[in-house]
TIVO-2410 file (N, C-alpha, C; in nm, 3 decimals):
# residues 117
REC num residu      c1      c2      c3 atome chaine
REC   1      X  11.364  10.946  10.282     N      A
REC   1      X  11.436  11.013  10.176    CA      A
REC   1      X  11.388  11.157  10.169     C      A
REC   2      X  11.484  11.274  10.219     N      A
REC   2      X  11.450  11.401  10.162    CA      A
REC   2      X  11.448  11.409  10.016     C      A
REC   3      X  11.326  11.487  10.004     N      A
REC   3      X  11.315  11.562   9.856    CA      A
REC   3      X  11.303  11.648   9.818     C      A
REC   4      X  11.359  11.745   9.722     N      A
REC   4      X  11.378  11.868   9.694    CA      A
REC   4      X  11.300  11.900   9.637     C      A
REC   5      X  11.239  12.009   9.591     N      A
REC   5      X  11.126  12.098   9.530    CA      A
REC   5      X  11.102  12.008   9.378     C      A
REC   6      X  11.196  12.023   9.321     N      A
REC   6      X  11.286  11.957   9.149    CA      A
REC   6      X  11.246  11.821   9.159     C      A
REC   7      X  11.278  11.759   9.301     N      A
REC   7      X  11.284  11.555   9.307    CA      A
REC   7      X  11.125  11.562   9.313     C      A
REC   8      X  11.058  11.621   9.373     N      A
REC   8      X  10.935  11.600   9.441    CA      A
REC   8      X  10.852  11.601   9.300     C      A
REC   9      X  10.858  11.688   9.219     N      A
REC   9      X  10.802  11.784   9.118    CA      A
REC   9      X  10.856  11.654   8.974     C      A
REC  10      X  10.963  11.595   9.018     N      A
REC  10      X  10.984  11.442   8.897    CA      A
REC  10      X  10.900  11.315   8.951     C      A
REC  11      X  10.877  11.314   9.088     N      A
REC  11      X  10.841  11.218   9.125    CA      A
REC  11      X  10.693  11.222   9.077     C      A
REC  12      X  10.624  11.317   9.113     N      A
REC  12      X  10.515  11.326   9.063    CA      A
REC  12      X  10.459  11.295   8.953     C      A
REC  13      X  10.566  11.374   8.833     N      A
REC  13      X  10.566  11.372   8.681    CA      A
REC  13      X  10.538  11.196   8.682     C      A
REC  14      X  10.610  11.178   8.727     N      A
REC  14      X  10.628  10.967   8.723    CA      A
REC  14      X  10.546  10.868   8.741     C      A
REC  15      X  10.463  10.957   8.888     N      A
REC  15      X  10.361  10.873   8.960    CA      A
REC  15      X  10.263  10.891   8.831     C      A
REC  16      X  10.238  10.977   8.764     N      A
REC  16      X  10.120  11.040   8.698    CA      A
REC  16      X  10.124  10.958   8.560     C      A
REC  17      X  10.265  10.924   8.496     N      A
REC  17      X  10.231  10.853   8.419    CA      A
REC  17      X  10.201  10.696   8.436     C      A
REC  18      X  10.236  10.670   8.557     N      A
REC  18      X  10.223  10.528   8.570    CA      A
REC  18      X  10.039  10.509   8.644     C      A
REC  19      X  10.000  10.644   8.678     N      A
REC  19      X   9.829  10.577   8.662    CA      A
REC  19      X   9.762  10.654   8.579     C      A
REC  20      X   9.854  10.688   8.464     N      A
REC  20      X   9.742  10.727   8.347    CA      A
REC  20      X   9.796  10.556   8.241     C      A
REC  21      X   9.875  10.504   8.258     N      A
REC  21      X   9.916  10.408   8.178    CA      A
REC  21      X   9.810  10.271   8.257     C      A
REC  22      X   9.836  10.266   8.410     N      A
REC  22      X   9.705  10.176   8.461    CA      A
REC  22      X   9.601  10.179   8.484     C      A
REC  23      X   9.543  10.296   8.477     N      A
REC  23      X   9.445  10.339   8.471    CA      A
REC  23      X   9.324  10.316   8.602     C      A
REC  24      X   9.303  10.216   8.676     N      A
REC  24      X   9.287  10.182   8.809    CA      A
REC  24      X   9.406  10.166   8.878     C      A
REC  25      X   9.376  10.236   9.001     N      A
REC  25      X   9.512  10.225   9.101    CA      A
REC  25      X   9.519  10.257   9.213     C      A
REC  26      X   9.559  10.210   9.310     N      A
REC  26      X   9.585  10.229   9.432    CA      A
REC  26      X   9.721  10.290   9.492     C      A
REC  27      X   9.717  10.311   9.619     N      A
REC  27      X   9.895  10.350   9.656    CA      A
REC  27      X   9.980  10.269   9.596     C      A
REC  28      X   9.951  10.115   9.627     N      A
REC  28      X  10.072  10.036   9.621    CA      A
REC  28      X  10.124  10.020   9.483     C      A
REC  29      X  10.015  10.027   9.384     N      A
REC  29      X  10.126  10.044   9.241    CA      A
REC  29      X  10.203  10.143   9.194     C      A
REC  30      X  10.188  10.243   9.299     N      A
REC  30      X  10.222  10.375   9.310    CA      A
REC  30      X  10.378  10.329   9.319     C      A
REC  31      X  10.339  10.315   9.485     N      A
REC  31      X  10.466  10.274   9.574    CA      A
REC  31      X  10.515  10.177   9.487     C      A
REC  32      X  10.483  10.047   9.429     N      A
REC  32      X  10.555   9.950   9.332    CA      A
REC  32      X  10.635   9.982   9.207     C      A
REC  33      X  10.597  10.063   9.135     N      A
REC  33      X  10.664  10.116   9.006    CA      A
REC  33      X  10.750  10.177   9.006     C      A
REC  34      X  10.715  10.319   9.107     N      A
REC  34      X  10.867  10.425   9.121    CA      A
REC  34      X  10.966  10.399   9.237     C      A
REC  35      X  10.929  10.240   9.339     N      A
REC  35      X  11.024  10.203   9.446    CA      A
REC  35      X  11.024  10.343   9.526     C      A
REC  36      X  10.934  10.399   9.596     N      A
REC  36      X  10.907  10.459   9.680    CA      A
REC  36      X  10.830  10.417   9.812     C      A
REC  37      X  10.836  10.473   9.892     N      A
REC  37      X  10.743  10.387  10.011    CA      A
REC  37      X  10.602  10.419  10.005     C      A
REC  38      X  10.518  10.395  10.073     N      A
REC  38      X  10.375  10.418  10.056    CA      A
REC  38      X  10.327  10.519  10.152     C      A
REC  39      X  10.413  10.572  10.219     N      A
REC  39      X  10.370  10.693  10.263    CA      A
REC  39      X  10.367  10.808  10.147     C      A
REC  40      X  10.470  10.821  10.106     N      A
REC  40      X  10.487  10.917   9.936    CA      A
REC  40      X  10.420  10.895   9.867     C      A
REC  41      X  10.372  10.748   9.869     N      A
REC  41      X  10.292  10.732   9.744    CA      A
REC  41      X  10.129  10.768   9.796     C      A
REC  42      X  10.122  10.727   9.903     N      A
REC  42      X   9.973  10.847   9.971    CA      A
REC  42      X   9.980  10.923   9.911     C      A
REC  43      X  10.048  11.015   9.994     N      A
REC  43      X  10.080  11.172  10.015    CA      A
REC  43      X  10.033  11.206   9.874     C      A
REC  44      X  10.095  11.116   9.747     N      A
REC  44      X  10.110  11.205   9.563    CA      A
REC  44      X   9.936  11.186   9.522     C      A
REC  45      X   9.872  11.057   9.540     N      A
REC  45      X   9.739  10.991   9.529    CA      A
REC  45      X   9.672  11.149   9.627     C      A
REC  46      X   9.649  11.131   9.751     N      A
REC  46      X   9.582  11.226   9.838    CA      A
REC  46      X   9.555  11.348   9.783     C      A
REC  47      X   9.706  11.410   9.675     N      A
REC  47      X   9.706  11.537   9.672    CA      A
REC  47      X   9.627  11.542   9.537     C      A
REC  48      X   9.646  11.443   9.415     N      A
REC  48      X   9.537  11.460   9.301    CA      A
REC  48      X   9.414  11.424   9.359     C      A
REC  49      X   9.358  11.359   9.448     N      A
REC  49      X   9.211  11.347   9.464    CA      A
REC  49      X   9.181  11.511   9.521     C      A
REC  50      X   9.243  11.614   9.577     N      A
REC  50      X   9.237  11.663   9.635    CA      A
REC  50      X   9.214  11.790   9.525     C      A
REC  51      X   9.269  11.801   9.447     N      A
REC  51      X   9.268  11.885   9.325    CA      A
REC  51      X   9.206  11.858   9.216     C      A
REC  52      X   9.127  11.710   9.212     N      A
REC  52      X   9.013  11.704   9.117    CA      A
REC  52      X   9.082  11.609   8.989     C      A
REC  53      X   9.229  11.576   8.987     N      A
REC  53      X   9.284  11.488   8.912    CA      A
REC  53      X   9.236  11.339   8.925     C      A
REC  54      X   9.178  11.270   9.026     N      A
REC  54      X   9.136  11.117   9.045    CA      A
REC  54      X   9.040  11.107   9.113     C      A
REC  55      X   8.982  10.989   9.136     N      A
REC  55      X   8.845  10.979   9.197    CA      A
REC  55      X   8.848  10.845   9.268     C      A
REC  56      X   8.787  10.812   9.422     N      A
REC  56      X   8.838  10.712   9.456    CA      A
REC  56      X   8.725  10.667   9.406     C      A
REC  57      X   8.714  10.494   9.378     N      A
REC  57      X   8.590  10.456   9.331    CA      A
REC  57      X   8.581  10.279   9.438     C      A
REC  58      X   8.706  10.266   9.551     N      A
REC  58      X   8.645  10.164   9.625    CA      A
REC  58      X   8.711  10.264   9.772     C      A
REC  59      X   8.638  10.243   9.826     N      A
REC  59      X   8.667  10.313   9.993    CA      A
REC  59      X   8.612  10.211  10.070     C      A
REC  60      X   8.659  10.174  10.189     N      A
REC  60      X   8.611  10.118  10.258    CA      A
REC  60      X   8.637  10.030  10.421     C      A
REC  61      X   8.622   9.995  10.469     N      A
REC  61      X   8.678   9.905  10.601    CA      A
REC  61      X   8.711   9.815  10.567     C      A
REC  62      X   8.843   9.764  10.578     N      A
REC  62      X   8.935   9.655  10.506    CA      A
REC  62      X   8.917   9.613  10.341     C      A
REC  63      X   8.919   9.705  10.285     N      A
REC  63      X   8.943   9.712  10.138    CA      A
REC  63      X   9.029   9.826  10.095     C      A
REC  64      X   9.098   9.805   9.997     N      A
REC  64      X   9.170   9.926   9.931    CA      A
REC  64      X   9.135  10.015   9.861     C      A
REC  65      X   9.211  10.133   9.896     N      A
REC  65      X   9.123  10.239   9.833    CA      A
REC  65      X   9.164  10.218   9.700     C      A
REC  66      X   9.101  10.225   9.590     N      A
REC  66      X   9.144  10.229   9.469    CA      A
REC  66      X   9.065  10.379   9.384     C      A
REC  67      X   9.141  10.396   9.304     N      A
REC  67      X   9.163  10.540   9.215    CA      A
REC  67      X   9.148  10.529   9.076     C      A
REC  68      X   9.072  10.627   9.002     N      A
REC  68      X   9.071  10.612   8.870    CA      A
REC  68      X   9.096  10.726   8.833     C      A
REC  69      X   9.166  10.783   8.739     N      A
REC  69      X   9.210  10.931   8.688    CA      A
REC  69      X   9.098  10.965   8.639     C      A
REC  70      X   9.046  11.110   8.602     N      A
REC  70      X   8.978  11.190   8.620    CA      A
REC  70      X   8.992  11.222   8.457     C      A
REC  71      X   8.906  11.177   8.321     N      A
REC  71      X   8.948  11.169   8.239    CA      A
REC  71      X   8.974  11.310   8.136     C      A
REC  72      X   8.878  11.410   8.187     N      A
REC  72      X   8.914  11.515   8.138    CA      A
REC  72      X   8.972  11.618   8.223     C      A
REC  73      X   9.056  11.588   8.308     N      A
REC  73      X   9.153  11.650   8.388    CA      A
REC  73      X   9.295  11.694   8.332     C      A
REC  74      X   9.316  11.809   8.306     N      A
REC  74      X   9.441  11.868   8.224    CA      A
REC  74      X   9.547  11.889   8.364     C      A
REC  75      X   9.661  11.817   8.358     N      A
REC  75      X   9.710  11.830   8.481    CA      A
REC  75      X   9.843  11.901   8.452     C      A
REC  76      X   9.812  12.010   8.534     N      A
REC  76      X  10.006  12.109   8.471    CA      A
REC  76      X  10.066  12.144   8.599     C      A
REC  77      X  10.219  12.115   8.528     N      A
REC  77      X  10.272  12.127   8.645    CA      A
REC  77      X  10.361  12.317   8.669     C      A
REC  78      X  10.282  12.326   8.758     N      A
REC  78      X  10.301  12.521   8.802    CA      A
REC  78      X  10.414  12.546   8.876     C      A
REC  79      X  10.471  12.603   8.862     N      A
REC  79      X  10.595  12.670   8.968    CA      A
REC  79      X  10.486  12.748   9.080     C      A
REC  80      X  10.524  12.742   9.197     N      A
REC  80      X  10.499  12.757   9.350    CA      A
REC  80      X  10.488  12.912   9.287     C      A
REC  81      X  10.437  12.972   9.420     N      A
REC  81      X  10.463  13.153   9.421    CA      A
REC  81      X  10.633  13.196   9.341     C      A
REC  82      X  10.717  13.128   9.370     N      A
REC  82      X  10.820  13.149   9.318    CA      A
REC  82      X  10.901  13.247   9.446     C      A
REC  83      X  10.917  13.325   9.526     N      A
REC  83      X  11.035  13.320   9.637    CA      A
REC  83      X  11.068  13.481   9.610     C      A
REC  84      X  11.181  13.467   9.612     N      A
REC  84      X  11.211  13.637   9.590    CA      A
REC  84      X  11.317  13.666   9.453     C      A
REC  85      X  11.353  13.729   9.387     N      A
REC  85      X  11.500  13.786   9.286    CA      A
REC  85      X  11.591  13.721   9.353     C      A
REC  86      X  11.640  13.754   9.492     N      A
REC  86      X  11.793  13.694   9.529    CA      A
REC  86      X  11.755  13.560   9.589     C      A
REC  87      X  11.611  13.486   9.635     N      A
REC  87      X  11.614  13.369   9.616    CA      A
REC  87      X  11.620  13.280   9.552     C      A
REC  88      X  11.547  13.333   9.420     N      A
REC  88      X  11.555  13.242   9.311    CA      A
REC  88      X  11.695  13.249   9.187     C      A
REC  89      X  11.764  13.391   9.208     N      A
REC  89      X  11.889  13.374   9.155    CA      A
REC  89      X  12.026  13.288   9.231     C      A
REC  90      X  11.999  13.253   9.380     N      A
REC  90      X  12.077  13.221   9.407    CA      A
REC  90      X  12.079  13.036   9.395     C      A
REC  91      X  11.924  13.004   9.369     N      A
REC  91      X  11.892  12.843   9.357    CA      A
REC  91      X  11.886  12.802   9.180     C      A
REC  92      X  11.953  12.943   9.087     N      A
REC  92      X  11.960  12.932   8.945    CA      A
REC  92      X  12.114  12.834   8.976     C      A
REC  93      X  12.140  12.957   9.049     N      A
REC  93      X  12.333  12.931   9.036    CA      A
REC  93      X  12.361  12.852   9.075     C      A
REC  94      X  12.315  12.762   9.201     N      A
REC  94      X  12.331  12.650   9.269    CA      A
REC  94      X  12.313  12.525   9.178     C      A
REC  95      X  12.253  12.543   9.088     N      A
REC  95      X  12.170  12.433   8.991    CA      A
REC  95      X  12.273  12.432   8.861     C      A
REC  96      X  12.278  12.574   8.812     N      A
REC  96      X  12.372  12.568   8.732    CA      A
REC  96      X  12.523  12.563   8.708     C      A
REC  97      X  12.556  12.550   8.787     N      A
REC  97      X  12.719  12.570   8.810    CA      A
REC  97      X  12.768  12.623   8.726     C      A
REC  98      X  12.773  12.647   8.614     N      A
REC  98      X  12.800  12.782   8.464    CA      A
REC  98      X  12.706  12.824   8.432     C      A
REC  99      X  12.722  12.974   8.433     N      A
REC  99      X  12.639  13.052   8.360    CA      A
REC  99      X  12.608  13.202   8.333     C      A
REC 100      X  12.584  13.242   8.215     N      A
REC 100      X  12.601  13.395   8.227    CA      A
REC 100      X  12.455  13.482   8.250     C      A
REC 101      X  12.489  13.624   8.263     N      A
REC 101      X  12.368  13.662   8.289    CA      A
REC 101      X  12.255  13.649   8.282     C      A
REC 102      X  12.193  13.585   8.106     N      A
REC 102      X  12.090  13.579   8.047    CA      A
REC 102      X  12.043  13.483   8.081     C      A
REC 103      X  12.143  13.328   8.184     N      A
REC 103      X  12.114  13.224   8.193    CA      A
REC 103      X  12.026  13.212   8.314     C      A
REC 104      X  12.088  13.343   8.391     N      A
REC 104      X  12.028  13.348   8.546    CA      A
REC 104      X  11.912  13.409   8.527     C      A
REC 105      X  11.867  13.488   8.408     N      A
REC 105      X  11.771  13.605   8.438    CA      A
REC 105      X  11.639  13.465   8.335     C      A
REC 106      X  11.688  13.411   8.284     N      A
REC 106      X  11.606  13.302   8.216    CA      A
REC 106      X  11.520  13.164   8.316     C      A
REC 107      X  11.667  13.101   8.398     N      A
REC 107      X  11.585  13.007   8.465    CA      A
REC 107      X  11.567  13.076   8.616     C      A
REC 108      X  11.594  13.174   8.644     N      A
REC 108      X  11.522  13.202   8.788    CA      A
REC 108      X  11.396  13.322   8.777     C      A
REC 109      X  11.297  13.330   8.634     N      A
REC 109      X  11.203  13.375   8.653    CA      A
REC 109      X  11.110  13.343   8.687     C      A
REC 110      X  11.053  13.359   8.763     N      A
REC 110      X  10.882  13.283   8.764    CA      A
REC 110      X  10.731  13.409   8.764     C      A
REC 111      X  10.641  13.353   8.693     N      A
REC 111      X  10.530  13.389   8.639    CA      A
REC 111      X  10.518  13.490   8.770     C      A
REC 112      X  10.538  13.494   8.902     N      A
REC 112      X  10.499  13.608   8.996    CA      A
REC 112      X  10.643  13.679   9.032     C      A
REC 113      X  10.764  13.630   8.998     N      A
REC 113      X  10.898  13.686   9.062    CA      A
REC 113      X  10.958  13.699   8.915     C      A
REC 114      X  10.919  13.798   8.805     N      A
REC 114      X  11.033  13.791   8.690    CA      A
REC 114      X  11.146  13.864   8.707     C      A
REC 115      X  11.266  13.828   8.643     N      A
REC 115      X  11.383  13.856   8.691    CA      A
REC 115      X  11.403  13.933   8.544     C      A
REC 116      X  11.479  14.034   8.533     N      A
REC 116      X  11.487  14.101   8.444    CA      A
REC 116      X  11.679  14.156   8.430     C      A
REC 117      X  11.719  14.144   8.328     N      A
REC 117      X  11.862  14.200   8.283    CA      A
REC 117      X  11.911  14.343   8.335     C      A
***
């Protein structure tokens, strides 16, 4: 399944509540809850251990890795570098199918690319 910047960025949101709600966890409840495969569900696990959001606490040769969230870990979700003015106005418009100026100069800003009237 391709995923878009937006799908990738919900999927996540998803995975995150379903191991702050289980609180021990591995890929597969990952992969079990949001019906994703377990390669994705690696990939989402890999990338919070990787950034200090989880902690594996079983590793091993034929055992599962299992994960515990990281309890004072504030986890936000950031817009990328953000692209260029005519990249990100043209993926406003694509998204929005109506809209007037203020709408484009609103959702295609980002914290390093602000778009201005």
């Amino acid at each position: 399944m391709f995923l878009t910047p937006d799908t990738r960025a919900a999927l996540a949101d998803a995975a995150w509540a379903v191991a702050l709600r289980i609180g021990t966890f591995g890929y597969a409840e990952i992969s079990a809850e949001l019906h994703v495969s377990m390669y994705q569900a690696t990939e989402i696990v890999r990338a919070w251990e990787k950034d200090g959001a989880c902690v594996n606490i079983q590793r091993g040769v034929g055992r599962r890795n299992l994960y515990r969230v990281v309890a004072d870990f504030q986890r936000t979700r950031e817009a990328g570098p953000g692209g260029s003015v005519p990249l990100n106005l043209w993926t406003s418009m694509r998204g929005l199918k109506s809209f007037t100026p203020t709408d484009l100069a609103a959702h295609s800003s980002t914290a390093s690319v602000p778009v201005k009237l």
